[in-house]
mmCIF file of the N, C-alpha and C atoms, coordinates in Angstrom:
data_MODEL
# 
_entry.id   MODEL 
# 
loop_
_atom_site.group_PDB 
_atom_site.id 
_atom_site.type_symbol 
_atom_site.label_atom_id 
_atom_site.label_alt_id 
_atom_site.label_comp_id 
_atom_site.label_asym_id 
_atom_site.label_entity_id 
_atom_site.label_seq_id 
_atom_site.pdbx_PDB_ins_code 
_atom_site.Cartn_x 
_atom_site.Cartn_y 
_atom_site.Cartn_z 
_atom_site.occupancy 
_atom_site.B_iso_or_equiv 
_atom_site.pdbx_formal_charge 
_atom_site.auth_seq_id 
_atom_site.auth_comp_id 
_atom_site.auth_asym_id 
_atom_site.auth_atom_id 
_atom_site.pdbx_PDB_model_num 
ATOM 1   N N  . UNK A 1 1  ? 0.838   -1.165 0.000   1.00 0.00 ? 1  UNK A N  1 
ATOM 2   C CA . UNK A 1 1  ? 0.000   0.000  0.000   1.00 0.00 ? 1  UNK A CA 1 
ATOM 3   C C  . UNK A 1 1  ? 0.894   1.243  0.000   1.00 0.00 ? 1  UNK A C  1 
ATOM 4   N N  . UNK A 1 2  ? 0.530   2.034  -0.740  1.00 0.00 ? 2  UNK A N  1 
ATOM 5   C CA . UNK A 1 2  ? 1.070   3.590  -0.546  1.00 0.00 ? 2  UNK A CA 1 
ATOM 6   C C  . UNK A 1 2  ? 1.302   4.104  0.698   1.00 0.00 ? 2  UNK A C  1 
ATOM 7   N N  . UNK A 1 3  ? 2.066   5.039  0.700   1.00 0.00 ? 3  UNK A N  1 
ATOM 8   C CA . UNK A 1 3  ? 2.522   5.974  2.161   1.00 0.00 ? 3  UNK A CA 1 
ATOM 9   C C  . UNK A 1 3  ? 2.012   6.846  1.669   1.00 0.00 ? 3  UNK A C  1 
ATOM 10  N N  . UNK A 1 4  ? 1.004   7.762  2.554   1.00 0.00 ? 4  UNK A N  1 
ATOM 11  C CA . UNK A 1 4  ? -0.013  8.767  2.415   1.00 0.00 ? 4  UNK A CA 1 
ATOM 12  C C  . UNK A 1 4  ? 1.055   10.032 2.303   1.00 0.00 ? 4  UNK A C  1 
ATOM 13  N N  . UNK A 1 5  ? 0.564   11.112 1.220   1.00 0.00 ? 5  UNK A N  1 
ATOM 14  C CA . UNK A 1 5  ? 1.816   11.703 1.046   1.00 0.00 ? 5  UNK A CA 1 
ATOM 15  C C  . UNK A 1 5  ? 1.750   12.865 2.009   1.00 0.00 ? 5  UNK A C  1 
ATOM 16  N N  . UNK A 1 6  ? 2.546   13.823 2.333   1.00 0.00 ? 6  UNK A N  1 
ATOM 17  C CA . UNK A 1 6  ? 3.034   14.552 3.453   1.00 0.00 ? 6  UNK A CA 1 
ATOM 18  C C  . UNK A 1 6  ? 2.948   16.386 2.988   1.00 0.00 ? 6  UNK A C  1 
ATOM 19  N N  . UNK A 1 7  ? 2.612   16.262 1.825   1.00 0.00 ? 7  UNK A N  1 
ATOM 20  C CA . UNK A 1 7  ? 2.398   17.614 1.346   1.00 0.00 ? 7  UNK A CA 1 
ATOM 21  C C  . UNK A 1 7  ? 1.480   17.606 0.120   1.00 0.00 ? 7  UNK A C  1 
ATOM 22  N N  . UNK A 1 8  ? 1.098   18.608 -0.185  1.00 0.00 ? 8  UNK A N  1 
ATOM 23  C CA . UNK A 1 8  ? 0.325   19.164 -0.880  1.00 0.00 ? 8  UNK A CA 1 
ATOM 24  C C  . UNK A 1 8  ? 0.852   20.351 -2.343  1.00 0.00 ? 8  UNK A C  1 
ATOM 25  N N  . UNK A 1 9  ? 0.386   20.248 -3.476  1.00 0.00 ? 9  UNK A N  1 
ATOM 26  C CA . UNK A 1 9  ? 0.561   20.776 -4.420  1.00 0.00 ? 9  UNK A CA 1 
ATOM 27  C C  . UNK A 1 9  ? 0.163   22.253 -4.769  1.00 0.00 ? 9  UNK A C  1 
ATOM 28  N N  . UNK A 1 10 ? 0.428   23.339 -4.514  1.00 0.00 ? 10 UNK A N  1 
ATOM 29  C CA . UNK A 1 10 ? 0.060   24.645 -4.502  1.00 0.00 ? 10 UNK A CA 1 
ATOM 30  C C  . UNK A 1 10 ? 0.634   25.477 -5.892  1.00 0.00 ? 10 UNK A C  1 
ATOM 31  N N  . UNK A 1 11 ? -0.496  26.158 -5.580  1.00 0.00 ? 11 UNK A N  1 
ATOM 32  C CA . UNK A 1 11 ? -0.397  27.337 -7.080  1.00 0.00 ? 11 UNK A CA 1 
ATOM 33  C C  . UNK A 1 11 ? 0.300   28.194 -6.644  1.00 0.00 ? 11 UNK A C  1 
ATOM 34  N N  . UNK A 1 12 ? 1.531   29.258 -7.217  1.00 0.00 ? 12 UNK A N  1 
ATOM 35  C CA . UNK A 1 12 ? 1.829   30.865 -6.573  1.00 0.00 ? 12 UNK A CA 1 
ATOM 36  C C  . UNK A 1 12 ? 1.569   31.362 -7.869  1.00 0.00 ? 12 UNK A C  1 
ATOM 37  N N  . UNK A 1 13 ? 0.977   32.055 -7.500  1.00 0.00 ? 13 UNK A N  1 
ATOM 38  C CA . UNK A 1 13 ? 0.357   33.324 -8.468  1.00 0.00 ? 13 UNK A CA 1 
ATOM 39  C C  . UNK A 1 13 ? 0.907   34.548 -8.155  1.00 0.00 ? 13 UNK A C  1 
ATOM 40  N N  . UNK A 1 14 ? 1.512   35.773 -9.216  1.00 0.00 ? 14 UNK A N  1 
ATOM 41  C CA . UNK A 1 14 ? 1.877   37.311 -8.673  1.00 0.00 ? 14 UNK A CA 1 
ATOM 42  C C  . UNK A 1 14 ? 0.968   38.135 -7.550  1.00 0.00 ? 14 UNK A C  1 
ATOM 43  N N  . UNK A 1 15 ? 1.527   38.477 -6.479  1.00 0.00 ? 15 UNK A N  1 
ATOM 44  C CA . UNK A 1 15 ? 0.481   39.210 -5.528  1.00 0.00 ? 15 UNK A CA 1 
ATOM 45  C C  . UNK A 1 15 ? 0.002   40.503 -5.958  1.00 0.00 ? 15 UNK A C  1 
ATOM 46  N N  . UNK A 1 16 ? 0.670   41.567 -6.870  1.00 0.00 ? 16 UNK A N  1 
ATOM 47  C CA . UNK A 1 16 ? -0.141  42.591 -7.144  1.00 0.00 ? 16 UNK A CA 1 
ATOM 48  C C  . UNK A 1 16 ? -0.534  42.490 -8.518  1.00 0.00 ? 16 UNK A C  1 
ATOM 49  N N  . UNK A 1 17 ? 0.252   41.804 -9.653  1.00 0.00 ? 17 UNK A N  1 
ATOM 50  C CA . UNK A 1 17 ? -0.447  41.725 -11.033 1.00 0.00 ? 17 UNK A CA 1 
ATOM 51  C C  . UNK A 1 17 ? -0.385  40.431 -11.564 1.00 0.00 ? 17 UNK A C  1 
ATOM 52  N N  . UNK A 1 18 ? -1.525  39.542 -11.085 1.00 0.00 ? 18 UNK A N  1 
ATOM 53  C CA . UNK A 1 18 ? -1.774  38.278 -11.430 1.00 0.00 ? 18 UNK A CA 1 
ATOM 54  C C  . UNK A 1 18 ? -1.823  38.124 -13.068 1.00 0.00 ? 18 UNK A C  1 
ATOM 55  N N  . UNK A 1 19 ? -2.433  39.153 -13.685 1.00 0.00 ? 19 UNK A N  1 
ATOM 56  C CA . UNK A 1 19 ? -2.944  39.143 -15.325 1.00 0.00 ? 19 UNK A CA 1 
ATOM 57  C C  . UNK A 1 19 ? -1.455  38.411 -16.027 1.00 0.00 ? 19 UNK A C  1 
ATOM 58  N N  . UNK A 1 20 ? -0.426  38.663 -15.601 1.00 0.00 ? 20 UNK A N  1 
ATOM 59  C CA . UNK A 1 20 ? 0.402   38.543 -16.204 1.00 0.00 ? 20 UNK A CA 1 
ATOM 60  C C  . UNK A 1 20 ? 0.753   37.124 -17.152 1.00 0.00 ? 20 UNK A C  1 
ATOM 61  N N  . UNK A 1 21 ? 0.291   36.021 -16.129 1.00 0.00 ? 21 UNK A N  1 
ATOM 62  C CA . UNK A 1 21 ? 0.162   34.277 -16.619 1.00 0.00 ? 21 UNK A CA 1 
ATOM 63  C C  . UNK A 1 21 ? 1.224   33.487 -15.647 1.00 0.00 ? 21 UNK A C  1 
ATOM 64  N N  . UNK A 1 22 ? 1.858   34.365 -15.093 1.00 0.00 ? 22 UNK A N  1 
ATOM 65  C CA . UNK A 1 22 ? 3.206   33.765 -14.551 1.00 0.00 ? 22 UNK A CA 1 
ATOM 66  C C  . UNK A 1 22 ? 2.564   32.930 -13.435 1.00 0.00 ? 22 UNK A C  1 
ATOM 67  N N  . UNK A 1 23 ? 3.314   31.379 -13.141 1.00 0.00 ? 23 UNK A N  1 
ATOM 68  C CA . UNK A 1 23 ? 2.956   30.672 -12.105 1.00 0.00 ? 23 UNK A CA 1 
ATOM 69  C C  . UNK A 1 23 ? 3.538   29.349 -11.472 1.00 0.00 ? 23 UNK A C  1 
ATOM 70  N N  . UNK A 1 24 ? 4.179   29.331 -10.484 1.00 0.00 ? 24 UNK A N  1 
ATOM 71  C CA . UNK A 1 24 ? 4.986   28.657 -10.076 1.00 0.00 ? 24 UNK A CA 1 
ATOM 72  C C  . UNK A 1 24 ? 4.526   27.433 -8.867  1.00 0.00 ? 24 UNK A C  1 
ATOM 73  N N  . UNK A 1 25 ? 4.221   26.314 -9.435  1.00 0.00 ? 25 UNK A N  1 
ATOM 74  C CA . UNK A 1 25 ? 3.789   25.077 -8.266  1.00 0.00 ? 25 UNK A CA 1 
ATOM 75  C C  . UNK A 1 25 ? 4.893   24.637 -7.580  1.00 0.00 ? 25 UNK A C  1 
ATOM 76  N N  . UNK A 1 26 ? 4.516   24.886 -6.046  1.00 0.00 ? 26 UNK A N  1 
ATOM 77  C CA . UNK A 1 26 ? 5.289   24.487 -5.080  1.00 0.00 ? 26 UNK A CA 1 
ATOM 78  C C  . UNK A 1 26 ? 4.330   23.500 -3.918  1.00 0.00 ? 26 UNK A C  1 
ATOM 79  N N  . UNK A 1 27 ? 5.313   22.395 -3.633  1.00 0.00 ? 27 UNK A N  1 
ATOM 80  C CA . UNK A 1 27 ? 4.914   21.862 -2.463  1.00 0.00 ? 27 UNK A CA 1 
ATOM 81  C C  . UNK A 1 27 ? 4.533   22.132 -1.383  1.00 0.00 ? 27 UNK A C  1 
ATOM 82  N N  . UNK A 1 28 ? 3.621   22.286 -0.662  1.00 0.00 ? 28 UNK A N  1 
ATOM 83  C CA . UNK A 1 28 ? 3.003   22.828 1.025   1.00 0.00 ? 28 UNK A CA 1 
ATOM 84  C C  . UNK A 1 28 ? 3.236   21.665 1.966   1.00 0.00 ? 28 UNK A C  1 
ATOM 85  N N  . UNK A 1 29 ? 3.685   21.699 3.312   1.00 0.00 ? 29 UNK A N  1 
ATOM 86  C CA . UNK A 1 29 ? 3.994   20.403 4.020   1.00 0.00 ? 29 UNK A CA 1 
ATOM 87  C C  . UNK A 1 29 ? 2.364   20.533 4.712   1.00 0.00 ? 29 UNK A C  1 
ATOM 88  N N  . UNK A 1 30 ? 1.708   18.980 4.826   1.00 0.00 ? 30 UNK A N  1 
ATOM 89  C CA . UNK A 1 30 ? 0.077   18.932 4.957   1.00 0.00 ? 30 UNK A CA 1 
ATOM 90  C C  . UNK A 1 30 ? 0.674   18.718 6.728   1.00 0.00 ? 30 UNK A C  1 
ATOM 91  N N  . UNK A 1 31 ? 1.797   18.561 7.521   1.00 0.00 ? 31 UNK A N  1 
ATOM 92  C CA . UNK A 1 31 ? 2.243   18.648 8.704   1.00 0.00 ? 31 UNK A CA 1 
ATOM 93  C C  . UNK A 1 31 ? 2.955   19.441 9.483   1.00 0.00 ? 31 UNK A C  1 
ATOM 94  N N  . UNK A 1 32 ? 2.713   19.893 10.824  1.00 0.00 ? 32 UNK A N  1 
ATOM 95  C CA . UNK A 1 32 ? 3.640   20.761 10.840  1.00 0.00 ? 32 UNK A CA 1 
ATOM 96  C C  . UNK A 1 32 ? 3.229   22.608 11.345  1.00 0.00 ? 32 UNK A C  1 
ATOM 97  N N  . UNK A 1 33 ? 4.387   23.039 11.618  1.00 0.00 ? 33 UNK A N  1 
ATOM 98  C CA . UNK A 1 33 ? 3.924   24.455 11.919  1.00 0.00 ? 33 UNK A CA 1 
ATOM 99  C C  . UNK A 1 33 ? 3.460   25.397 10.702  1.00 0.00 ? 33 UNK A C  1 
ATOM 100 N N  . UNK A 1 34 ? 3.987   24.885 8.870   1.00 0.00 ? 34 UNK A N  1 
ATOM 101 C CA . UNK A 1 34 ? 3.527   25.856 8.031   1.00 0.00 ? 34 UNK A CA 1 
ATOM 102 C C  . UNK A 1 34 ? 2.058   25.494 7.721   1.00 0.00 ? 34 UNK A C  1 
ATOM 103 N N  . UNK A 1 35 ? 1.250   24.519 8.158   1.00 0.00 ? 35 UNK A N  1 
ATOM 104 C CA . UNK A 1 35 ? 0.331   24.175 7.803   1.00 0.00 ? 35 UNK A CA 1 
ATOM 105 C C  . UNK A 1 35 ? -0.843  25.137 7.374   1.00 0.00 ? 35 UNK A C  1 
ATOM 106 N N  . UNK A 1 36 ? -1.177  26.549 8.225   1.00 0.00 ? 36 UNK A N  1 
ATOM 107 C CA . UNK A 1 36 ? -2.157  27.519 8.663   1.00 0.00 ? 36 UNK A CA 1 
ATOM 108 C C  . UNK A 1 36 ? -1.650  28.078 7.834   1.00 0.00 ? 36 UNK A C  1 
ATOM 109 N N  . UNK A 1 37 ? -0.192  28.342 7.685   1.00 0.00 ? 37 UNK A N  1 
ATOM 110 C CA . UNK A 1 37 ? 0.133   29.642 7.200   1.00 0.00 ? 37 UNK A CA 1 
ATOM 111 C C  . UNK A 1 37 ? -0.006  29.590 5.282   1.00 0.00 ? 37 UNK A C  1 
ATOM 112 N N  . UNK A 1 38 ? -0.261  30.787 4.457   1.00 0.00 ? 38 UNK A N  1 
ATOM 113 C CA . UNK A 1 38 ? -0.252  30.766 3.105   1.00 0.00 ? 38 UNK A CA 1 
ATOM 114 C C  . UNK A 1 38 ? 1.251   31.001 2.996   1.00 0.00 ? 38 UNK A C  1 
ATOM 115 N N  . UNK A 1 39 ? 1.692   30.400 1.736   1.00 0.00 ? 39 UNK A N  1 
ATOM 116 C CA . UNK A 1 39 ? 2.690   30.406 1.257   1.00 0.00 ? 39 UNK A CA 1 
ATOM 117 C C  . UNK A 1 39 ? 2.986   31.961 0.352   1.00 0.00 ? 39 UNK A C  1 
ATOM 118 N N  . UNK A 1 40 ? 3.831   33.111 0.499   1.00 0.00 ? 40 UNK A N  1 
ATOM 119 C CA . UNK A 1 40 ? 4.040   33.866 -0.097  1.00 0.00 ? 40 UNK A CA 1 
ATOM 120 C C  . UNK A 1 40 ? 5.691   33.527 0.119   1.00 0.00 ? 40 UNK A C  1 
ATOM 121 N N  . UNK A 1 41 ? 6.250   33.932 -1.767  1.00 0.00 ? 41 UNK A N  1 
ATOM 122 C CA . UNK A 1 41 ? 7.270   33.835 -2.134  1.00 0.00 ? 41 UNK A CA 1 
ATOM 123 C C  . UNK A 1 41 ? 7.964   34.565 -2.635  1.00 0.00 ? 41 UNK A C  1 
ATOM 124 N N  . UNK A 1 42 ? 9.036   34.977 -3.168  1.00 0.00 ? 42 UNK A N  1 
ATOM 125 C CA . UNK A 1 42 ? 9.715   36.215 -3.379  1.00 0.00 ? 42 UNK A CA 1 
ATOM 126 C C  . UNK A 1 42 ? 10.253  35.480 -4.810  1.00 0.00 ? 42 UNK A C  1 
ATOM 127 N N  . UNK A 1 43 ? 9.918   35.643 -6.380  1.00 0.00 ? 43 UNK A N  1 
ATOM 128 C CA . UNK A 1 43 ? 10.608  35.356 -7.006  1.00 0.00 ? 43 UNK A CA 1 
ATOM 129 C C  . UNK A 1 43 ? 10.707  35.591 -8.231  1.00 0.00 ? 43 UNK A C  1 
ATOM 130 N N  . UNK A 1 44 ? 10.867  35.225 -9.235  1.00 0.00 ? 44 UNK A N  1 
ATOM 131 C CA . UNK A 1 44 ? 11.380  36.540 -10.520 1.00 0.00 ? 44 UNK A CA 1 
ATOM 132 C C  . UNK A 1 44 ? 10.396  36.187 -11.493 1.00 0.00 ? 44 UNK A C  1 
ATOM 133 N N  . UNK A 1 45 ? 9.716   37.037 -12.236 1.00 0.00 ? 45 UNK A N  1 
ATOM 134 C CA . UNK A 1 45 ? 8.713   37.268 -12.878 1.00 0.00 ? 45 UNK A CA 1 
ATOM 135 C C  . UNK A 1 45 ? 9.103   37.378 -14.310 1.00 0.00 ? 45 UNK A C  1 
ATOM 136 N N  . UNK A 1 46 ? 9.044   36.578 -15.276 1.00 0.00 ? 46 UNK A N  1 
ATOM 137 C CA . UNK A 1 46 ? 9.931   36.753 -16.699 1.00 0.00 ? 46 UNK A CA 1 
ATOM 138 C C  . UNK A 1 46 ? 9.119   37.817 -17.476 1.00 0.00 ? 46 UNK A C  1 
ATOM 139 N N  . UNK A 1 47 ? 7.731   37.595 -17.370 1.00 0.00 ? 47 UNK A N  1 
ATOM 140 C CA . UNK A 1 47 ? 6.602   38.720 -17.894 1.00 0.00 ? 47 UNK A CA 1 
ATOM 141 C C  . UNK A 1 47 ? 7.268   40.316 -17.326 1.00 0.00 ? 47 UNK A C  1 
ATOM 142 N N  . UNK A 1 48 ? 7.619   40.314 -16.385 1.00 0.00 ? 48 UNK A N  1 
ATOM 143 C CA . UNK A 1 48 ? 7.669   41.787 -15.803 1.00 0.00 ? 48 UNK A CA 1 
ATOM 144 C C  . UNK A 1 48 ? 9.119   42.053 -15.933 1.00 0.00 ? 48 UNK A C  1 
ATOM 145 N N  . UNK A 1 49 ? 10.147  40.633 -15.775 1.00 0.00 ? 49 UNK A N  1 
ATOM 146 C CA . UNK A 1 49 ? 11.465  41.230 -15.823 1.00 0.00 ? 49 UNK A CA 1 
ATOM 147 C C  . UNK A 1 49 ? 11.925  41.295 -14.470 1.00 0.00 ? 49 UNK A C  1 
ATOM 148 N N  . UNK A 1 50 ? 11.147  40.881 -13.347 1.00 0.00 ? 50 UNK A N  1 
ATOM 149 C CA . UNK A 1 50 ? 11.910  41.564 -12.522 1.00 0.00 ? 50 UNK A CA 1 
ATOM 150 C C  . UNK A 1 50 ? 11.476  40.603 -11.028 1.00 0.00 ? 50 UNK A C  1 
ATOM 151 N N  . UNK A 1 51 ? 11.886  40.435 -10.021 1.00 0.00 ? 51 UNK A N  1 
ATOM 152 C CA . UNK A 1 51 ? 11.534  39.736 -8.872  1.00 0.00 ? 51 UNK A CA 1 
ATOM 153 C C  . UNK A 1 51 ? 9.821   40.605 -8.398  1.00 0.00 ? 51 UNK A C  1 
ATOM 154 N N  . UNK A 1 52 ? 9.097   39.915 -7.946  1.00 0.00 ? 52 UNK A N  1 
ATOM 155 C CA . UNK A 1 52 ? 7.792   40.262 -6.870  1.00 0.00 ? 52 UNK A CA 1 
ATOM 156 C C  . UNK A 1 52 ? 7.718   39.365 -6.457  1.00 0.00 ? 52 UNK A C  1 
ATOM 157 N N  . UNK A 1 53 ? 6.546   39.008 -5.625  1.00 0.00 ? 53 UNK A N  1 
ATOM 158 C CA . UNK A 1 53 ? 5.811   38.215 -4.136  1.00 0.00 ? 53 UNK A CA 1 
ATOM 159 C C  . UNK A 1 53 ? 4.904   37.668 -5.084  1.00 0.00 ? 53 UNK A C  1 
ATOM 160 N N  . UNK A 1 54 ? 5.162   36.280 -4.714  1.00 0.00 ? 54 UNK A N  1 
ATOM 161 C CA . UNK A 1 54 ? 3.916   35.253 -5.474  1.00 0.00 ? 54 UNK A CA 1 
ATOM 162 C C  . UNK A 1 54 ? 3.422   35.060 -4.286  1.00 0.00 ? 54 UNK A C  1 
ATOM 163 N N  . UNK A 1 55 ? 1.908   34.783 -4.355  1.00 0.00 ? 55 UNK A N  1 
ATOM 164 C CA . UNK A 1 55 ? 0.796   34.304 -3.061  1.00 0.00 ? 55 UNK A CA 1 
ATOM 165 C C  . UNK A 1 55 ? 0.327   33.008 -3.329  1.00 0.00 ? 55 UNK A C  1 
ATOM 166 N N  . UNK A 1 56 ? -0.154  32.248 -2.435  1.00 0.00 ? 56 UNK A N  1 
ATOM 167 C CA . UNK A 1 56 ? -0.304  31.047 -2.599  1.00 0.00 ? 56 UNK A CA 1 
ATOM 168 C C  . UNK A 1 56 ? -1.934  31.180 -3.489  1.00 0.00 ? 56 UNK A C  1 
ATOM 169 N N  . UNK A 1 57 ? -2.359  30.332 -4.141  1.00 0.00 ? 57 UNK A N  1 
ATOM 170 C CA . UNK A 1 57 ? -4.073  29.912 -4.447  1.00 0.00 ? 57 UNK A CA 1 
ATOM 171 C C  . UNK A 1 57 ? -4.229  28.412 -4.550  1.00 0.00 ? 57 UNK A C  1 
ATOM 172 N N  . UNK A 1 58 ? -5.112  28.538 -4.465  1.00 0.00 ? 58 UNK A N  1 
ATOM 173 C CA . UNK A 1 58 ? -5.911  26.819 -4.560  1.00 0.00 ? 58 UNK A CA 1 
ATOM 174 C C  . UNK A 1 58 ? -5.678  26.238 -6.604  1.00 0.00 ? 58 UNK A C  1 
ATOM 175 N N  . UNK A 1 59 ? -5.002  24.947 -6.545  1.00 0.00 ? 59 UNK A N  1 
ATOM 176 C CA . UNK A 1 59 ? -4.801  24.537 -7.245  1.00 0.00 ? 59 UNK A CA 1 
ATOM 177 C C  . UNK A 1 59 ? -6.319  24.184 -8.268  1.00 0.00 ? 59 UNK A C  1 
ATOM 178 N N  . UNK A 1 60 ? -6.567  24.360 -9.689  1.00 0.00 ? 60 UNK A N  1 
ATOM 179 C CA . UNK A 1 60 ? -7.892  24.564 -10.252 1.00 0.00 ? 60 UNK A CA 1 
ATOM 180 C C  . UNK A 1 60 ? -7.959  23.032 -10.378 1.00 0.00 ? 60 UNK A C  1 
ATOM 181 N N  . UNK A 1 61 ? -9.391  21.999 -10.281 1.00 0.00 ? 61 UNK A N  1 
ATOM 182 C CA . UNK A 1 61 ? -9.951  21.006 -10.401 1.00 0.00 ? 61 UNK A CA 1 
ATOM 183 C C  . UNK A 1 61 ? -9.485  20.042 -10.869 1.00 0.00 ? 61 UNK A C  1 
ATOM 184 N N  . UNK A 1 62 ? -9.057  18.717 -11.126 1.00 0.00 ? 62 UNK A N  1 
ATOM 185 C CA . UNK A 1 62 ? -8.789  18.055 -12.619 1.00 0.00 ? 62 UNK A CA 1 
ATOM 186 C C  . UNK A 1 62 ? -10.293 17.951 -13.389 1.00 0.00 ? 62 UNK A C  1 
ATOM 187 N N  . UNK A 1 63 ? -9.777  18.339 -14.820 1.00 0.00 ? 63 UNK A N  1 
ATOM 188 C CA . UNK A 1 63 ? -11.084 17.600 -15.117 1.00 0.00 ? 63 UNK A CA 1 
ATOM 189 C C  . UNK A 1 63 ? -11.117 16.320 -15.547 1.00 0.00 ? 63 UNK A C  1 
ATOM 190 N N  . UNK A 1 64 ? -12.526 15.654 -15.581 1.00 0.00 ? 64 UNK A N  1 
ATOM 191 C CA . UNK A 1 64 ? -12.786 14.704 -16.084 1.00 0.00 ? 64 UNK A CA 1 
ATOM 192 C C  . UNK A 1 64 ? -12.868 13.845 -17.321 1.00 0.00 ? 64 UNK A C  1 
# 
């Protein structure tokens, strides 16, 4: 049987200009003290050229 996995798959999206498309999936630990907290990241934006703050969002559905 599988080992139940220990984190979770997250979206970062730009915190002040999302329009852009830019988006970076990072792992969330599902244990632990970061659990509560949203993931904001500091990292470079190829659309803009330049580093901003990605915010965490909810990963969109699979479809069927």
């Amino acid at each position: 049987m599988a080992k139940k996995s220990t984190y979770q798959l997250k979206q970062l999206i730009p915190e002040e200009k999302p329009e852009t498309g830019t988006k970076y999936i990072v792992r969330k630990p599902t244990k632990g003290l970061k659990v509560s907290d949203k993931l904001r990241q500091r990292k470079y934006d190829p659309v803009l050229k330049q580093h901003v703050w990605f915010v965490e969002k909810k990963m969109p559905p699979h479809s069927k």
